[in-house]
N, C-alpha and C positions, 0 to 999 in steps of 0.2 A: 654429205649431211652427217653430223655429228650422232653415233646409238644413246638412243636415252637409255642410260643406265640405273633411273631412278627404281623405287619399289614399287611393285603394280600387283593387286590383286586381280584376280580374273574375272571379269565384268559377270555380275548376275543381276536377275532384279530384285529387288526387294518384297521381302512377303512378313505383312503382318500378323505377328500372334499377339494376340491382345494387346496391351499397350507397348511391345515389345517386337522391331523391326527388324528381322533376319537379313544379311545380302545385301546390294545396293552396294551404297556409300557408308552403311552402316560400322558400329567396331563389330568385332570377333565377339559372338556372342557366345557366355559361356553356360553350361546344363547340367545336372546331379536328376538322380532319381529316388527316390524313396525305397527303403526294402520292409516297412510294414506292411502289414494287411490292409489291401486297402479298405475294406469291412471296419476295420477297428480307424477310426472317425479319430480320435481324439489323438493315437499313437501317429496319423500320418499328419493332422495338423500341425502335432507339435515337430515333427519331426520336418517336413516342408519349410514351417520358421526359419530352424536353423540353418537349412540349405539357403534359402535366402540372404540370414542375417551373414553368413559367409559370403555372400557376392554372388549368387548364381542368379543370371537371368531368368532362367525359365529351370521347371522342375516336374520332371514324369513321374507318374504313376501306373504302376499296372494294375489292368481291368483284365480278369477271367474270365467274366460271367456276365448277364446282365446287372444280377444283384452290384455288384463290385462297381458297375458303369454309373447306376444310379445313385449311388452313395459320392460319385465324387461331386455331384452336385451339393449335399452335405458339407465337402470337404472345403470347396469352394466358399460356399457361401462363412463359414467360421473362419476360415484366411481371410475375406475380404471385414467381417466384422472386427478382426485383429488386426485391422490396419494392412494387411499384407497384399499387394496387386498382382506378386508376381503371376503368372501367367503357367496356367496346369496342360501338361499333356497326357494324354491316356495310351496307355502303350496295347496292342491288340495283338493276338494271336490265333489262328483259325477260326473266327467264330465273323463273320459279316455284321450280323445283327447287333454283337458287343460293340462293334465301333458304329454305328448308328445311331445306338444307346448317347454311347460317350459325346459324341459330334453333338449333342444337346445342353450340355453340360461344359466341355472345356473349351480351353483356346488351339486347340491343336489336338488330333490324334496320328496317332502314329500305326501306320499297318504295314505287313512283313509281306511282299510278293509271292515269297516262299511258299505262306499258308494261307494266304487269306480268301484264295478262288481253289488252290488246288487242297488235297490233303495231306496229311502229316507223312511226310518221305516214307517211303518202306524200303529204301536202299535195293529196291531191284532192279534188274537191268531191265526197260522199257522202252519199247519200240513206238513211234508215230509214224504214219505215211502224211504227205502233204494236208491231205484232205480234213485227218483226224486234228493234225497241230494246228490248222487255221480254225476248224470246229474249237480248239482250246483259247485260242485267241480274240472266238467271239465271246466264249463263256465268259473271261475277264472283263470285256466290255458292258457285258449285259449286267455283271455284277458290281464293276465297281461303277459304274454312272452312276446309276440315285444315291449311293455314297455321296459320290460330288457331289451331286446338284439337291443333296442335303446339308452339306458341309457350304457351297455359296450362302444358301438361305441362311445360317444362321453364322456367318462370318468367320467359321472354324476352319484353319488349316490343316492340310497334311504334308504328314511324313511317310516316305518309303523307305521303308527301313530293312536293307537284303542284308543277312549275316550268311557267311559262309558257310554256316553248320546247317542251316534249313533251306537251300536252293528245295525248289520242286521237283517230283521226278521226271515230268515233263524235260522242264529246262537240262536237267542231266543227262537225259536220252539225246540232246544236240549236242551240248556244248561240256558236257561231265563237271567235275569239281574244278572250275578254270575260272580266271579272271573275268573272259570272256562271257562265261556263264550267269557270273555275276552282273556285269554290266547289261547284259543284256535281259535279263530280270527285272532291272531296273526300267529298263528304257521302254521294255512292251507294256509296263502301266501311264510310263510318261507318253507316250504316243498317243493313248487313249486320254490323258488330260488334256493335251495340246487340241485334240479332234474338236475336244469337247468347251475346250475356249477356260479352262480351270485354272489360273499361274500361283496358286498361293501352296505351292508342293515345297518342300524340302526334301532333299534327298543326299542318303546315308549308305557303305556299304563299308559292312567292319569286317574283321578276322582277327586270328588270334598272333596267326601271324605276321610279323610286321613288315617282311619283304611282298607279301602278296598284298597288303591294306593297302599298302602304296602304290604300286603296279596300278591294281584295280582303280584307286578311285583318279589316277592320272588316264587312263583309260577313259575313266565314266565323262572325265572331264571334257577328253577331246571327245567321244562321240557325242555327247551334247553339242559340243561348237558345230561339228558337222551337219547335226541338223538342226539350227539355231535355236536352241536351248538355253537360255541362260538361269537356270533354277539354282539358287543357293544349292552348297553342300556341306554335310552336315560329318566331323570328323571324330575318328575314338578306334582305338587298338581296343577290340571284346575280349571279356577274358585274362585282360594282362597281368592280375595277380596282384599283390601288396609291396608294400617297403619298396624297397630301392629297383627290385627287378618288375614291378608294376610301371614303378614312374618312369624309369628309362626307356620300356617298351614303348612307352605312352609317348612319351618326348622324342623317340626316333621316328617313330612314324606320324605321330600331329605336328610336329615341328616339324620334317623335311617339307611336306607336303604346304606348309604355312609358309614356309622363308622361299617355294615358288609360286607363291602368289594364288593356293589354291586353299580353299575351305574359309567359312563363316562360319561358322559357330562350332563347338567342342565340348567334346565329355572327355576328361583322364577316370578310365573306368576302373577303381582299385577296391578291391575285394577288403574294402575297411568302411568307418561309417563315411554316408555319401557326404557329408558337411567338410571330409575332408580330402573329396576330389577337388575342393572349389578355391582355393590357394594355390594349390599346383596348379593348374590351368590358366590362375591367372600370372602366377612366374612362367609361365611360359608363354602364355600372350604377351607379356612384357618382354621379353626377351626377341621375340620375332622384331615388336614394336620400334626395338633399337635401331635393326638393319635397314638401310635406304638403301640398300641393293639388291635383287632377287637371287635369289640359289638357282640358277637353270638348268642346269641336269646335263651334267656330261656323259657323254658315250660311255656305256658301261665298260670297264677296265676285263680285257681277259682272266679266267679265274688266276689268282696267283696261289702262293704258300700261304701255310695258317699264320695271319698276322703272329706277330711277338708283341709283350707289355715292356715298355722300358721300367724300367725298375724292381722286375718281376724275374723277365725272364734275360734281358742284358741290361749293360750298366747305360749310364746315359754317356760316359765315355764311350763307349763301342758303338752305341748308333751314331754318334757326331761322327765318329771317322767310317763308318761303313754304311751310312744311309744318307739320302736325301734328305734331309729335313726339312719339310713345310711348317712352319708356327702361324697356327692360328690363334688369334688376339682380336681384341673389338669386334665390335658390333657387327662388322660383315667379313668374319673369319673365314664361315665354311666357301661364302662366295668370294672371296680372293685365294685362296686357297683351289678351288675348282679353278679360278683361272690360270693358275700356276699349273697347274695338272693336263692343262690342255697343253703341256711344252714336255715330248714324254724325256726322262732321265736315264741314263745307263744304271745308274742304282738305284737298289730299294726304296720305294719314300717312307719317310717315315712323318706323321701327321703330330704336331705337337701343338697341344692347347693350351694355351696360358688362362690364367684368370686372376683377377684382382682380390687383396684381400679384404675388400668391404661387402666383396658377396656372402649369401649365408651356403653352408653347406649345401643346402636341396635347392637352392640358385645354381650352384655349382657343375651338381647333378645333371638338372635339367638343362645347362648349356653345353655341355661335355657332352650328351646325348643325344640334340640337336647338329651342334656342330660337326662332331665322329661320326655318327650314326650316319648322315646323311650322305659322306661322303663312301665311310664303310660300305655303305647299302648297294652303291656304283661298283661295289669291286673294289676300291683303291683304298693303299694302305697297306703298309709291310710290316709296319710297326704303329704303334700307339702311345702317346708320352703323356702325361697330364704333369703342368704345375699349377700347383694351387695351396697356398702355405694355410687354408684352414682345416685340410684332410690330412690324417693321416698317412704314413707309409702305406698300413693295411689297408683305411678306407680308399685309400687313391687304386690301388691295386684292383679291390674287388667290384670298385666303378668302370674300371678300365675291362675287368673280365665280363663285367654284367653287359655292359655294352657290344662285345665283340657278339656275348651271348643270343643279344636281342636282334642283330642284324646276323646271325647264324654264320658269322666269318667261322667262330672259333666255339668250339662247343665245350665246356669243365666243367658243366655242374648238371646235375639234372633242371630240369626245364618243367613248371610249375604253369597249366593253363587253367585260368581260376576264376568264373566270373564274377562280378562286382554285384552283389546280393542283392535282390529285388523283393517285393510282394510276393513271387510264385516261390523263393528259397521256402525250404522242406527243412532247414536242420541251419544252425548256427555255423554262417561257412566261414568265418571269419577262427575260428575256435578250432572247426575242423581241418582249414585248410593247411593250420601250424601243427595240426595233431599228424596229417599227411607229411608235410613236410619234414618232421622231428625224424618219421619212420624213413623216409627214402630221400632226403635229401643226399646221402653220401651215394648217389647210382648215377655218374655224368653220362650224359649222352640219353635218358630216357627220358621222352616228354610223358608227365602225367597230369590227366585231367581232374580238376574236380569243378561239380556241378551243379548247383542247385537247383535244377527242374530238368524236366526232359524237351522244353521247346528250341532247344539249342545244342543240349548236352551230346545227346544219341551222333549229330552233325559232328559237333567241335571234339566226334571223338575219332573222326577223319587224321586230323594231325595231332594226334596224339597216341602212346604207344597203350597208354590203359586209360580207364576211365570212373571215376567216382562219383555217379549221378545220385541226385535225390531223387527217389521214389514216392513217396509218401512223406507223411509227417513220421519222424526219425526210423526211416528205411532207405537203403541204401540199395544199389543195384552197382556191378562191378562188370565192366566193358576190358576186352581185350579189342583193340582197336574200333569197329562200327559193331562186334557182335557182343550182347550181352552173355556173360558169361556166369552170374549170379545175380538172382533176383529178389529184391524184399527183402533185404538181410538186416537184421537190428544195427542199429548205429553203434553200439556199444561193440559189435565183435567184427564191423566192416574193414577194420585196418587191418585185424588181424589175416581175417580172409583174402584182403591185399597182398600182405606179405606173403603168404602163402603162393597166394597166383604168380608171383614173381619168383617165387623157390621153382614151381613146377616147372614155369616157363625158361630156368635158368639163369634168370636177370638178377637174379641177386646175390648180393654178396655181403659178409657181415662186417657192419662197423669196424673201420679199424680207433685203435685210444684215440685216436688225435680229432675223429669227428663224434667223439662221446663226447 
């Protein structure tokens, strides 16, 4: 019998948010979120338009408080007077009652496993015997039910939405900061919807990093199959940062995971305004769109040497006679290319992308980063080529290192974890985070975080070497890895006290002319 080789997403069912179908048969639906207050009525209306008028299906907002929950009723009702349908989610954090609130109000809320029964991590190390961690796993039941069976009555879906930075300490005393820990985060509230007869869940688990996003939610994937789950899942690198090294991060890990057949719907999370995650996302849905073959994941490759750039670091003469060359070209590059891969070679391979010149530069991008990325991501790859006659030598070059960057083959620059600004941001992080950048971007090899709230920050400062959380409205707090290390600090003198902490701790070194 002949293998179907066609393209296949991974069977979910379909769950409706407002007029707006997740899963199924449905397309890839795509998401933005708003980074107004959500209090201020008029700045988030206008601002949801736009996410809309760019093409976004659906559009979150975050709720605090109740105040905050009950205002998006407000919000709602002026979208729908301005003609606008799209469909609101409320994004929740510790509080039960807030998404109770919201669940009256939107088409979807969204709550964090993390915090929403347990409390805000305290990064201790915490012990359970059987009896205590089963005792934790009725509290979950007892608390999220009449969630549910308020969200049935009034036709509002959930989201669980597990980020890497806020697992419970609960779940850390099993399974610590692991894939595993994740996925199974997720799964002890899905257990409890399945009991309960509840299928209109979505389900989401990010990181900043993009070899574990992946890992994870191929994981989250097969333990659903396992115990017949088929729930949408909902795809986004947290964190990834702006310009070129956002969108790459964003396209290695939502593209790999898209070209095998896994995830419905997407956010490219970029620490700029959210109107213009909603074009990326959709060149990158297109771009999956093309392939009628799935990418199925080859055996991860032994660690090898730090890839090389052709063009960068040897000529494209020396790879021709000293590497394997694979050329990837059309629509189903990275998946003819993985099957070449399964026939191993006595030489290095080297991975070369072609591309047409009627793509536009940030098409370019996001298929170079799909493509690489996903094969990268496996281990494999000795070398790295890009042709593409609308980039530059330079640009070709620093796409080719941002990439290696994103899948951690090869480390050259410092490394920028940045969330995409919301309602709870504390200070202009878009402003800040090139004010961060200007100062320490000449330091490779050190991940640094900036943060605009603490529901995430304190976590995502796990894999990261320092941290720049918002505190307050323009206060700053400064992390050496999970411990804070200065608190409330005025915004105006926080970078400076950055630098400093990186003098102390030795990490620094002074500009040399050529990165002034």
């Amino acid at each position: 019998m002949k293998e179907d080789t066609s393209f296949r997403r991974r069977k979910t069912h379909a769950v409706r948010v407002g007029n707006t179908a997740i899963g199924g048969d449905n397309p890839i639906r795509i998401q933005s979120m708003t980074n107004t207050p959500t209090l201020d009525t008029e700045a988030s209306v206008a601002q949801t338009e736009r996410i809309a008028d760019a093409g976004a299906d659906i559009v979150r907002l975050t709720a605090q408080g109740i105040a905050h929950a009950k205002n998006l009723e407000n919000i709602k009702r002026r979208l729908r007077e301005d003609g606008y349908d799209v469909p609101l989610v409320a994004d929740i954090h510790f509080n039960p009652k807030v998404a109770m609130e919201a669940a009256l109000h939107v088409e979807k809320v969204r709550i964090n496993p993390g915090n929403y029964v347990d409390p805000a991590r305290t990064f201790k190390k915490l012990e359970y015997t059987d009896e205590e961690y089963r005792s934790e796993m009725q509290r979950i039941e007892d608390t999220l039910v009449p969630f549910l069976e308020l969200c049935r009555e009034h036709g509002t879906a959930v989201r669980l939405g597990v980020n890497h930075g806020s697992l419970s300490d609960r779940i850390m005393s099993r399974y610590g900061d692991t894939p595993a820990g994740m996925v199974e985060s997720a799964m002890e509230f899905l257990r409890v919807s399945v009991r309960h007869n509840f299928p209109d869940i979505v389900v989401s688990i990010k990181a900043s990093n993009v070899g574990i996003m992946v890992q994870t939610m191929r994981m989250m994937a097969e333990a659903m199959e396992r115990e017949n789950m088929t729930f949408p899942l909902h795809l986004g690198v947290t964190e990834a940062g702006d310009g070129e090294d956002g969108r790459v991060k964003s396209a290695v890990g939502i593209g790999t995971l898209l070209a095998q057949g896994i995830g419905d719907t997407i956010r490219v999370s970029l620490s700029e305004a959210p109107e213009a995650e909603v074009p990326v996302a959709q060149m990158l849905v297109k771009h999956i769109g093309a392939m009628t073959r799935n990418l199925r994941g080859i055996p991860a490759a032994k660690p090898g040497g730090v890839p090389v750039v052709v063009g960068a670091d040897i000529t494209e003469g020396e790879c021709l006679q000293n590497f394997n060359t694979l050329t990837l070209s059309g629509p189903n590059a990275a998946a003819d290319a993985e099957l070449q891969l399964q026939t191993p070679s006595d030489k290095p391979v080297a991975l070369h992308a072609v591309y047409p010149a009627e793509l536009t530069k940030e098409e370019v991008t996001l298929a170079a980063a799909v493509d690489l990325g996903s094969l990268l991501l496996a281990g494999y790859g000795d070398a790295v080529w890009l042709t593409a006659p609308q980039l530059s030598d330079e640009e070709r070059n620093s796409l080719l290192f941002t990439i290696l960057q994103s899948t951690r083959r090869r480390i050259t620059r410092t490394e920028f974890i940045a969330c995409p600004s919301c309602g709870r941001t504390l200070f202009d992080l878009q402003g800040t985070l090139a004010r961060v950048k200007a100062a320490t971007s000449h330091l490779p090899g050190l991940k640094i975080a900036v943060m605009g709230c603490v529901v995430n920050g304190p976590g995502e400062m796990a894999d990261a070497d320092y941290g720049y959380v918002g505190a307050a409205v323009n206060r700053i707090s400064l992390y050496r890895g999970k411990q804070c290390v200065a608190m409330n600090l005025p915004e105006e003198e926080a970078i400076e006290h950055l630098v400093s902490l990186l003098k102390e701790d030795g990490k620094w070194v002074e500009p040399s002319l050529e990165n002034d």
